[in-house]
Short mmCIF file of the C-alpha atoms (twelve columns), coordinates in Angstrom:
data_MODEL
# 
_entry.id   MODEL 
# 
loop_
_atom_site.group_PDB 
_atom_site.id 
_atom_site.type_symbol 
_atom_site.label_atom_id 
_atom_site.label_alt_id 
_atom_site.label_comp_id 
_atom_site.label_asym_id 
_atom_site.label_seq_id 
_atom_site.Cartn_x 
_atom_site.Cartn_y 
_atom_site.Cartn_z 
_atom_site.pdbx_PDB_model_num 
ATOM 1   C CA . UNK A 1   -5.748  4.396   -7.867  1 
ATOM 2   C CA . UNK A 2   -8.123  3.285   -5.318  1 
ATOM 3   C CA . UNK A 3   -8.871  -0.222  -6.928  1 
ATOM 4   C CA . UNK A 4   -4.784  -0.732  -7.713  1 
ATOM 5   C CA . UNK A 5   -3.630  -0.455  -3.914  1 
ATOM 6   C CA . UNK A 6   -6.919  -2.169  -2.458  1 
ATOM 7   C CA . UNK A 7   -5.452  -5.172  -4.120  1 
ATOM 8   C CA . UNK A 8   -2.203  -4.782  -3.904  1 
ATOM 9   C CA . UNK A 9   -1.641  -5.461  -0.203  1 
ATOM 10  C CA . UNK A 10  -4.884  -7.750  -0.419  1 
ATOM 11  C CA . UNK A 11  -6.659  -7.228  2.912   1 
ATOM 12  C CA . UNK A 12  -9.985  -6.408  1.311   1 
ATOM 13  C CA . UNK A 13  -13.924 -6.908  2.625   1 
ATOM 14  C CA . UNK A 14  -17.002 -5.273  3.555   1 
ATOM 15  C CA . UNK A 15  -18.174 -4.524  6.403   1 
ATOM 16  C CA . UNK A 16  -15.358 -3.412  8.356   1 
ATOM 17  C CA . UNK A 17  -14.806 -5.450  11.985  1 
ATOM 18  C CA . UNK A 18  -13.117 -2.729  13.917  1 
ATOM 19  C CA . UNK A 19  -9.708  -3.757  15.823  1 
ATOM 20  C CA . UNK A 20  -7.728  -1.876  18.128  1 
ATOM 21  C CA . UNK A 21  -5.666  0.391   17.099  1 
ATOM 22  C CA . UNK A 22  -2.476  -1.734  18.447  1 
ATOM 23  C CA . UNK A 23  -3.932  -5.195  16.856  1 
ATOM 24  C CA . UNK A 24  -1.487  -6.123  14.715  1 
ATOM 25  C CA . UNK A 25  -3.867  -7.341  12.738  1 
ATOM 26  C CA . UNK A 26  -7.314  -5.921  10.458  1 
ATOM 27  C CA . UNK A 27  -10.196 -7.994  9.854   1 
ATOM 28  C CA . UNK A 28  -13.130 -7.907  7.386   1 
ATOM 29  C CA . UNK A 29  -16.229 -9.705  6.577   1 
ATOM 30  C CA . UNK A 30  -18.725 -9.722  3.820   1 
ATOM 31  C CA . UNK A 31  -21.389 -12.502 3.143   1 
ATOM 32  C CA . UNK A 32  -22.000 -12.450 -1.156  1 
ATOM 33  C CA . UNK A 33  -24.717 -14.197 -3.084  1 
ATOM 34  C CA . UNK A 34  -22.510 -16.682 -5.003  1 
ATOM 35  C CA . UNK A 35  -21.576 -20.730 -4.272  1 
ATOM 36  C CA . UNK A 36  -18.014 -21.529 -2.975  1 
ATOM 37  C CA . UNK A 37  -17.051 -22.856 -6.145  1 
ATOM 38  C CA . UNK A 38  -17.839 -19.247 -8.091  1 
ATOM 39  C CA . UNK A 39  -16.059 -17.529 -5.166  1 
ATOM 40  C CA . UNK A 40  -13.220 -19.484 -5.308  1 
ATOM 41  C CA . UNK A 41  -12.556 -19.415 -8.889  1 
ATOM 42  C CA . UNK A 42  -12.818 -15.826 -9.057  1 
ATOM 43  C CA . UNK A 43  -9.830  -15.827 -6.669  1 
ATOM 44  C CA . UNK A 44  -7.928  -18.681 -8.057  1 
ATOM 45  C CA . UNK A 45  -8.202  -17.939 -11.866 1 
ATOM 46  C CA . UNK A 46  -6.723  -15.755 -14.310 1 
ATOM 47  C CA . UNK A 47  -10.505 -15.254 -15.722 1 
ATOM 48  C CA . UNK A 48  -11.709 -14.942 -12.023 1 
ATOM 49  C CA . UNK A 49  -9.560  -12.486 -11.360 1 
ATOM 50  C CA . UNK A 50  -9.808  -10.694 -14.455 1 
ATOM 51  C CA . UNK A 51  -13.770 -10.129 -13.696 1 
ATOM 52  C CA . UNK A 52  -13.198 -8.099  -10.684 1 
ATOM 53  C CA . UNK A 53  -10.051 -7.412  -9.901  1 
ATOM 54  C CA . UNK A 54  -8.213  -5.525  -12.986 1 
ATOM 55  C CA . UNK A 55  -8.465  -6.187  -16.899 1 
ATOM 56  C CA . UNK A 56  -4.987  -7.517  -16.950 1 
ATOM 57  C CA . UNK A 57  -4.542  -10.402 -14.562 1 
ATOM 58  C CA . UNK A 58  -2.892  -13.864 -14.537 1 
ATOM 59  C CA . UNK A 59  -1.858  -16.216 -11.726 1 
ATOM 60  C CA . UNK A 60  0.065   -19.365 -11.585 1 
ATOM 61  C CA . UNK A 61  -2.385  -20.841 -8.729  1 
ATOM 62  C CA . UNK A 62  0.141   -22.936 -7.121  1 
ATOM 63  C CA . UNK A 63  2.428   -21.805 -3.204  1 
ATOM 64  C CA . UNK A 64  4.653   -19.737 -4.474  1 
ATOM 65  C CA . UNK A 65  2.736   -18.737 -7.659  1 
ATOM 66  C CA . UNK A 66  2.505   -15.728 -8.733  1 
ATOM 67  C CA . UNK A 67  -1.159  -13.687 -8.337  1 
ATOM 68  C CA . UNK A 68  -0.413  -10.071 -10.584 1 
ATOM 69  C CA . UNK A 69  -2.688  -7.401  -11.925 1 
ATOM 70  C CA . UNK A 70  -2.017  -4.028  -13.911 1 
ATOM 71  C CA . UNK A 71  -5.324  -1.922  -13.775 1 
ATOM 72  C CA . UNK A 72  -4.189  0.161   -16.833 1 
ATOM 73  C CA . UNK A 73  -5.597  -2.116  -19.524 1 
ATOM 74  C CA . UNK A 74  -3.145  0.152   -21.516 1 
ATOM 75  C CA . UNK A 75  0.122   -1.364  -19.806 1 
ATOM 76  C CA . UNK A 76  1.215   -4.664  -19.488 1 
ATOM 77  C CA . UNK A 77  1.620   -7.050  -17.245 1 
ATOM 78  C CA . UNK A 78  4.940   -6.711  -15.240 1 
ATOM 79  C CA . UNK A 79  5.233   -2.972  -16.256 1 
ATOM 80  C CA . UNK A 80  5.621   -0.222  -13.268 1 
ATOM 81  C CA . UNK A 81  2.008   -0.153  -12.881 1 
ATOM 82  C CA . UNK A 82  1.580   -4.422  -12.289 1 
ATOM 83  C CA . UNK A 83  0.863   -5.314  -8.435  1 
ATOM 84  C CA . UNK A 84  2.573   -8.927  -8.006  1 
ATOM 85  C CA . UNK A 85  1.321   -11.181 -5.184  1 
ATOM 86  C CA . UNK A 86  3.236   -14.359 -3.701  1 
ATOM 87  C CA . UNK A 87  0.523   -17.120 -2.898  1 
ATOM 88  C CA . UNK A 88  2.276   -18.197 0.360   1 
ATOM 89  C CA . UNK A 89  -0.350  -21.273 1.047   1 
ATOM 90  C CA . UNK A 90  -4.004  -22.282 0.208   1 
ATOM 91  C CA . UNK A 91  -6.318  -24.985 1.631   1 
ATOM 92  C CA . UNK A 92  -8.862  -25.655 -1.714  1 
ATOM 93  C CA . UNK A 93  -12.340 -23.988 -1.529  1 
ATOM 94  C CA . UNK A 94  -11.318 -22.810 2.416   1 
ATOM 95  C CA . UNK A 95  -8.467  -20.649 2.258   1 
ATOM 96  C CA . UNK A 96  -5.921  -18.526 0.422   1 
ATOM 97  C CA . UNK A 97  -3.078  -17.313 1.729   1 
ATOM 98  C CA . UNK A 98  -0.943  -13.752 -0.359  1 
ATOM 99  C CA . UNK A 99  1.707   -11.515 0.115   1 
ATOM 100 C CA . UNK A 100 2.106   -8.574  -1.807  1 
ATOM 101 C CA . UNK A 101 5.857   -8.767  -3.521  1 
ATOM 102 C CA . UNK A 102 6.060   -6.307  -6.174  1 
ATOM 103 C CA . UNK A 103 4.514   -2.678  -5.658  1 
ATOM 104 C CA . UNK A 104 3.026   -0.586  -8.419  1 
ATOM 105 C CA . UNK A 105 5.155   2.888   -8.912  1 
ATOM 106 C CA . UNK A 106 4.129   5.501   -6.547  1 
ATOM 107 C CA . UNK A 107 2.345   2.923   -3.870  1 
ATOM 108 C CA . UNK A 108 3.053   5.439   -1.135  1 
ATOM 109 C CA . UNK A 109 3.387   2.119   1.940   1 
ATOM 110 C CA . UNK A 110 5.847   -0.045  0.202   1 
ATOM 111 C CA . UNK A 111 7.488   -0.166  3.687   1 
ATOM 112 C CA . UNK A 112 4.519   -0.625  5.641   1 
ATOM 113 C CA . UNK A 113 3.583   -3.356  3.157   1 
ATOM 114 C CA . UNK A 114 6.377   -5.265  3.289   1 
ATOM 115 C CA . UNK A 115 5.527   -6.440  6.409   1 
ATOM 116 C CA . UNK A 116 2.232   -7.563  5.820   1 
ATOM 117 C CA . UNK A 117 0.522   -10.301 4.413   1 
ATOM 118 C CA . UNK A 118 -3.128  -11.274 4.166   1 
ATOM 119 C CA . UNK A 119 -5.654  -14.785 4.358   1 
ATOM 120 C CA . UNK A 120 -8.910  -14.885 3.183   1 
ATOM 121 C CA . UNK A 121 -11.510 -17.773 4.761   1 
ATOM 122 C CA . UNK A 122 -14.240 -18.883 2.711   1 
ATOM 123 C CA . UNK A 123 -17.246 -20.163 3.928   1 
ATOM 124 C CA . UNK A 124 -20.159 -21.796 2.514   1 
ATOM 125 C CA . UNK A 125 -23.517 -20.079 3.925   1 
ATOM 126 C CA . UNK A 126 -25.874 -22.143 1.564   1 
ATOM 127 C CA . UNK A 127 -25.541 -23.477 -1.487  1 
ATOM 128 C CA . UNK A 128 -25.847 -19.844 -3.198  1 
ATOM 129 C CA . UNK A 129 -24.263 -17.671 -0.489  1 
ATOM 130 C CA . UNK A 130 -20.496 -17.087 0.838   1 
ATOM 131 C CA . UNK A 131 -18.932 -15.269 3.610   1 
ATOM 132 C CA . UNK A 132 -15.134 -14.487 3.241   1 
ATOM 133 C CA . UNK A 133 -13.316 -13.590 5.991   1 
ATOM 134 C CA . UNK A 134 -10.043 -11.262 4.759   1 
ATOM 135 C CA . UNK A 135 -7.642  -10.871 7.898   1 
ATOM 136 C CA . UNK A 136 -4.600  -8.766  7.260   1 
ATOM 137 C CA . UNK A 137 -1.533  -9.559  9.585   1 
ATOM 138 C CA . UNK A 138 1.543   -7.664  9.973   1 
ATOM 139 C CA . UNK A 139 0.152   -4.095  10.766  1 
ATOM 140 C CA . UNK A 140 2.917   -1.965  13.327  1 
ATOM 141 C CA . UNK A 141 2.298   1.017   15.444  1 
ATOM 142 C CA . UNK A 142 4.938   3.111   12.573  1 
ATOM 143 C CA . UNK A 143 2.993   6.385   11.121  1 
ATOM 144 C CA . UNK A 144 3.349   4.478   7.527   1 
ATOM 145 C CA . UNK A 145 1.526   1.085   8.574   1 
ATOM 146 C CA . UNK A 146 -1.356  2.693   10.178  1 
ATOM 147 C CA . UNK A 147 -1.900  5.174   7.894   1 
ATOM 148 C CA . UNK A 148 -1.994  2.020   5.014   1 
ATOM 149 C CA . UNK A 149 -4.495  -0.002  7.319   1 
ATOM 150 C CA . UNK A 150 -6.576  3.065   7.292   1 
ATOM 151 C CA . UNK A 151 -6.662  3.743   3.913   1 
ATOM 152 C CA . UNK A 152 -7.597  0.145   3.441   1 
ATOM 153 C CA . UNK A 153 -10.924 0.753   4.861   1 
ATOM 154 C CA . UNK A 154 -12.353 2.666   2.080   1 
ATOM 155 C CA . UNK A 155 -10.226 0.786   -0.938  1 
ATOM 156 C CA . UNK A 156 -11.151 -2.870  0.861   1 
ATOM 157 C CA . UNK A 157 -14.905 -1.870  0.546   1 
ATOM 158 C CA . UNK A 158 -14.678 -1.314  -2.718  1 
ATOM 159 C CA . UNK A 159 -12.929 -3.945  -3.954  1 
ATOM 160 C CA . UNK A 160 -15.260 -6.799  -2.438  1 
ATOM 161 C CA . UNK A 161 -18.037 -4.846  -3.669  1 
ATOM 162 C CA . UNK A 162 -16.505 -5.178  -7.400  1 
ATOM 163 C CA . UNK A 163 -16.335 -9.294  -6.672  1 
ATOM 164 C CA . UNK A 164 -20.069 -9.202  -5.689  1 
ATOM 165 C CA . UNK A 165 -20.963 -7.562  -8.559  1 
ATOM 166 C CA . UNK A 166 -19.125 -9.877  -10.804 1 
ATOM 167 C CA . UNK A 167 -20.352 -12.392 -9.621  1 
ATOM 168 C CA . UNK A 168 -23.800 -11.108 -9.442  1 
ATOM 169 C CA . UNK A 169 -23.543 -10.348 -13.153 1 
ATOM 170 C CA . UNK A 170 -22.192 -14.184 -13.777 1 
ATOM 171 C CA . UNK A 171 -24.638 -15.465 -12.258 1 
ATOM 172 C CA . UNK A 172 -27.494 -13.289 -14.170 1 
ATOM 173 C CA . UNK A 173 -25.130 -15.015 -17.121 1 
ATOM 174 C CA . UNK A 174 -25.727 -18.240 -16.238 1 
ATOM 175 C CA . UNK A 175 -29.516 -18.092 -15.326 1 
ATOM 176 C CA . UNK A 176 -28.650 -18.575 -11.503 1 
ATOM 177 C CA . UNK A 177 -31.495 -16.596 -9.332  1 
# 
């Protein structure tokens, strides 16, 4: 369950950036061994996205596509379980822009979430090394939102850590040190 809501309200990273407890917003930082170009097709691709994020992904990479994922490679995509994202606005190999739009059954902050929506910065480090940025906006002071943006800390973590490795593994693939 961990891996379908750290995605679903996509504010993910590693390591946490701690913000007051009144910012309305959550940011998180992780530098990964991988070239911009890797990095950015694992976000912008239905095979990207499928190597990290959940074995049943597709996205229409366009504003106002449509970024979903079902985790239970036993379901189907746009079943109860399927997490739908809104790509509100991208800048190519820079930034990405998603709002989660459709909720898995039993996502226990559909309200909270609702009101949030998250970018992600990319940044080339070198030619083999990125650092995304992942800053969540919309966070209140209501019981529900906080309690989201906390459980976010562990389920972010993870999530990023499941891109590096896929993209540790790809690059193993590929021959890339």
């Amino acid at each position: 369950m961990i891996r379908v809501v750290a995605f679903a309200c996509v504010a993910l990273a590693t390591p946490y950036l701690p913000a007051a407890a009144d910012e309305p917003r959550e940011v998180f930082e992780i530098e990964i061994d991988a070239g911009i170009d890797a990095v950015w097709e694992a976000f912008t691709t239905t095979a990207g996205i499928q190597s990290w994020v959940a074995p049943l992904a597709e996205v229409d990479f366009k504003v106002g596509g449509k970024w979903r994922a079902n985790y239970n490679a036993e379901g189907e995509l746009g079943d109860s379980t399927t997490i739908e994202n809104t790509i509100l606005a991208y800048d190519p190999m820079r930034m990405i822009s998603l709002k989660a739009t459709t909720f898995p059954e039993g996502f226990a902050f559909v309200e909270a979430a609702k009101e949030t929506w998250s970018v992600f910065y990319f940044s080339p480090v070198s030619t083999l090394r990125t650092k995304i940025t992942v800053v969540g906006l919309g966070y209140t002071d209501s019981e529900q939102s906080q309690k989201m943006r906390s459980f976010f800390d562990e389920a972010n973590e993870y999530s990023l850590k499941e891109l590096e490795k896929a993209l540790r593994e790809n690059n193993a693939q590929q021959g890339v040190p």
